[in-house]
N, C-alpha and C positions, 0 to 999 in steps of 0.2 A: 364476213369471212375473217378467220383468225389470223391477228400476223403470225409472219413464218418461224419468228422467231422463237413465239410460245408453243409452236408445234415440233420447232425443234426440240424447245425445251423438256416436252410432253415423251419424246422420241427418248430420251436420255436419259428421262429417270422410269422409263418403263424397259429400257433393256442395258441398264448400267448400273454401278452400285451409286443411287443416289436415294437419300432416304427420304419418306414423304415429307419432313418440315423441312427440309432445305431445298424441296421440290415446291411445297406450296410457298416457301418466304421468296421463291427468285419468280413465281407465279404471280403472286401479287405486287413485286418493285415493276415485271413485267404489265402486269396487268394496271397500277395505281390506284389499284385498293382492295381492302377484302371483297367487298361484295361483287367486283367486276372478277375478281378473280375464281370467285364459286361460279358464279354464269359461266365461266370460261369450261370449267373443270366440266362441268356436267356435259358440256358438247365434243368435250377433248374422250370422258370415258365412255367405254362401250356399254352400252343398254341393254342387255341379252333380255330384256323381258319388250324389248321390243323390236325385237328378232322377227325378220320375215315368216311367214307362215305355209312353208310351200305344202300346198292340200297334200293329205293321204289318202285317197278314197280311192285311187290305185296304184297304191303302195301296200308291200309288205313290210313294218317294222318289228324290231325286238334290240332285247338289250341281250348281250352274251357275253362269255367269259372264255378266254381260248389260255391255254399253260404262257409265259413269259419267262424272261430271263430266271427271274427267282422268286416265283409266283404267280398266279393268277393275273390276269389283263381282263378289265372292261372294257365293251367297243358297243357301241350303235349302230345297229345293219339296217337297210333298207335296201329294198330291190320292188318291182314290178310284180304285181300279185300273183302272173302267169307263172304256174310251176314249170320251168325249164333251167336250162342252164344259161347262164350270164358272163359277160367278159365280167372281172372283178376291178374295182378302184379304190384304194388306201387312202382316206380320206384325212388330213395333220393336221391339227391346229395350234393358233398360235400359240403364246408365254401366256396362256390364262386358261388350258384346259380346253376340256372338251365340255362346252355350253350350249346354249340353246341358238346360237348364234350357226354352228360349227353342225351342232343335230339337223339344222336346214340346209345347209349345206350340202350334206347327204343325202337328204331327201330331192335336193337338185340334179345331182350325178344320175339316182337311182329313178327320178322321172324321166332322165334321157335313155334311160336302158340299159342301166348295168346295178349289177351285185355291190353294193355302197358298205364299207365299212369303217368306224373313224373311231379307233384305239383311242385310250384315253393315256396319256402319258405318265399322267399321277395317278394311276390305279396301283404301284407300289407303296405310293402312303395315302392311301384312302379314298383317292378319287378328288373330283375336285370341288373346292369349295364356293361357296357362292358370290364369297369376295374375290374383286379381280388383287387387290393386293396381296392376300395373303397365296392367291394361287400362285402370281410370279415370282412371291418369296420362295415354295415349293419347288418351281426348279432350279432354284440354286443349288436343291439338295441332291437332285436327281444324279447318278452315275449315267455318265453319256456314254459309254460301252452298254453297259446295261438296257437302255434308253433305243439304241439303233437296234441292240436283239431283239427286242419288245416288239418294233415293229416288224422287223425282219420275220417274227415267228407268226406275223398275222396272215404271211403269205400259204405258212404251213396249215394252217386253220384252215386259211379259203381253201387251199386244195384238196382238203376234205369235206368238202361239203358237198353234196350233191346238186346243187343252184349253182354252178362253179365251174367254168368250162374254161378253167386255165391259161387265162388270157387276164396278164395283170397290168397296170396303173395305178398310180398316186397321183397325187395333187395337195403342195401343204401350200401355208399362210405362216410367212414369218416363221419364227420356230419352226416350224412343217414346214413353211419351204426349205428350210437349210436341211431338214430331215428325210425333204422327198429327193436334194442332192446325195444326201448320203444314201441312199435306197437304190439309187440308180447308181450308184458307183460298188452297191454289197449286192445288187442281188441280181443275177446274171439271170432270170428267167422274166426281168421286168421288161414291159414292151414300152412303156412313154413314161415319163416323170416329166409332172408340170408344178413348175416354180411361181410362188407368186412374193416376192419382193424378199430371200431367202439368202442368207451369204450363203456364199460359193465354196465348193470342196479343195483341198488340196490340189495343186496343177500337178503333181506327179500321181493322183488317183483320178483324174481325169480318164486316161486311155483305159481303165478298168470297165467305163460304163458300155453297158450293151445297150439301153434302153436308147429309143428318140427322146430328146429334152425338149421340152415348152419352156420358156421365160419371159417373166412378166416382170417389168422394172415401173420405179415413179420417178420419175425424173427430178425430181423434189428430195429424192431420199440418200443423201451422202452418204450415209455410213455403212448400207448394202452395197450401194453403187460403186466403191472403192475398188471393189476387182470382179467391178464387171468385164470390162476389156480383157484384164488378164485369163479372167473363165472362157470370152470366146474364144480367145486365140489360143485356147489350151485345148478346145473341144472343134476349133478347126483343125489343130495339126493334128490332132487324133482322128481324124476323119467322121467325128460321130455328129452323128444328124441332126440337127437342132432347128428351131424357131426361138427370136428373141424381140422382142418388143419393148420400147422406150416409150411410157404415157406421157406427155409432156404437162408440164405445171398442175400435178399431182403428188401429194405425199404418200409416204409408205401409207398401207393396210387401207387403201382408196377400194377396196372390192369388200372392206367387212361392213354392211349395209345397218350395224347398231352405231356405229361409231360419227357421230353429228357432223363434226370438226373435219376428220379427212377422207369421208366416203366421198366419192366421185360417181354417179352415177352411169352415166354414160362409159366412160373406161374399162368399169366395174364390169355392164352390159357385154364391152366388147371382147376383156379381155375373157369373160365367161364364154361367149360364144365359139371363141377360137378356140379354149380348153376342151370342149367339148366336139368338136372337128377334128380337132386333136387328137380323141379318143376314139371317134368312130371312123379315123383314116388308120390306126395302130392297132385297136382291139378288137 
């Protein structure tokens, strides 16, 4: 197991401005030496090519393209092969794009029994790349108005679609979680927003949200957790309905099942299971 310190450190330079040689020189005075510190590194990044494999054999998947802010948006659909109509779930993923990691994911929702869809957020500049750093460089670039339309406009999609029976949810990861707060606080026809390790919205756009909120916290992870108390006590005096969970001696992104270093299996399990209770007690 890694110490905490180099997972904080891993935390830091993957969502701050810190650049890969002064990430990998405090990696190895951390680690005491190069070579322990490549060992490290390889358990610390996510391995999207050894990304869970959740069967399609009944699934429908495709890839599509719905209008955005100012252009075109890639998303990943899956649903249940049965032609009908489906509750819908906006599926966010983290500061690395929409990977192979994030595509299972979907295929997760959409084996429990709904319309799956996971917009890609870098489909403004090309989609994403297969490097995890040059994709987090990417949303440095990103316009975060632009950013929340994009997904906002994927609700207009779903309710055009005939598979579609206008009953919506999300669920992000990091980046996506902050973006499934934001969703639940713009878009007044959502029915549950589930948070998975995600900062928190303004406390004066709190009383906006209509949706039920899911949250999912590590107890391990300081620099989301910073207003976590101030989010529930903004979403108690607002009366709006919630679920929140604290994993205990867990770090952030403990549910991304490539990641060596801070997946947690068991949490991962649990907190997936209530996600989806979640969904079939709201949708």
């Amino acid at each position: 197991m890694l110490d905490q310190k180099i997972i904080n450190l891993y935390d830091e330079y993957t969502h701050k401005p810190l650049t890969r040689k002064d990430f990998m020189v405090r990696l190895v005075q951390l680690a005491g030496s190069t070579t322990a510190a490549l060992s490290m590194l390889s358990m610390l990044e996510s391995g999207c090519s050894t990304a869970a494999k959740t069967p399609t054999d009944e699934l429908m998947t495709e890839n599509v393209t719905y209008p955005g802010a100012k252009g075109d948006m890639m998303a990943y659909v899956a649903r249940p092969k049965a032609n009908k109509k489906y509750a819908a779930v906006v599926v966010i993923h983290e500061n690395r794009g929409l990977n192979a990691h994030i595509e299972d994911v979907t295929r997760r929702v959409a084996r429990a029994g709904y319309l799956a869809i996971a917009p890609n957020a870098l489909s403004p500049l090309g989609g994403t790349p297969a490097n995890e750093d040059e994709a987090r460089k990417l949303f440095t670039q990103l316009n975060a108005e632009d950013s929340l339309q994009n997904f906002i406009k994927a609700f207009d999609y779903l309710g055009a679609r005939k598979d579609c029976n206008d009953h919506f949810g999300c669920v992000g990861f990091c980046w996506g979680g902050a973006m499934s707060n934001k969703l639940a606080v713009n878009v007044p026809s959502l029915k549950a927003a589930v948070v998975f390790y995600g900062t928190q919205p303004a406390v004066e756009d709190v009383p906006k949200i209509k949706a039920a909120v899911q949250i999912h916290y590590a107890s391990l992870d300081e620099r989301v957790n910073a207003r976590m108390a101030e989010y529930e006590n903004a979403l108690k005096a607002a009366n709006i309905e919630y679920e929140q969970y604290l994993y205990e001696g867990i770090n952030h992104a403990f549910h991304n099942d490539t990641s060596t270093a801070r997946y947690n299996e068991a949490a991962a399990k649990l907190a997936w299971q209530r996600t989806i209770a979640f969904f079939d007690r709201k949708l």
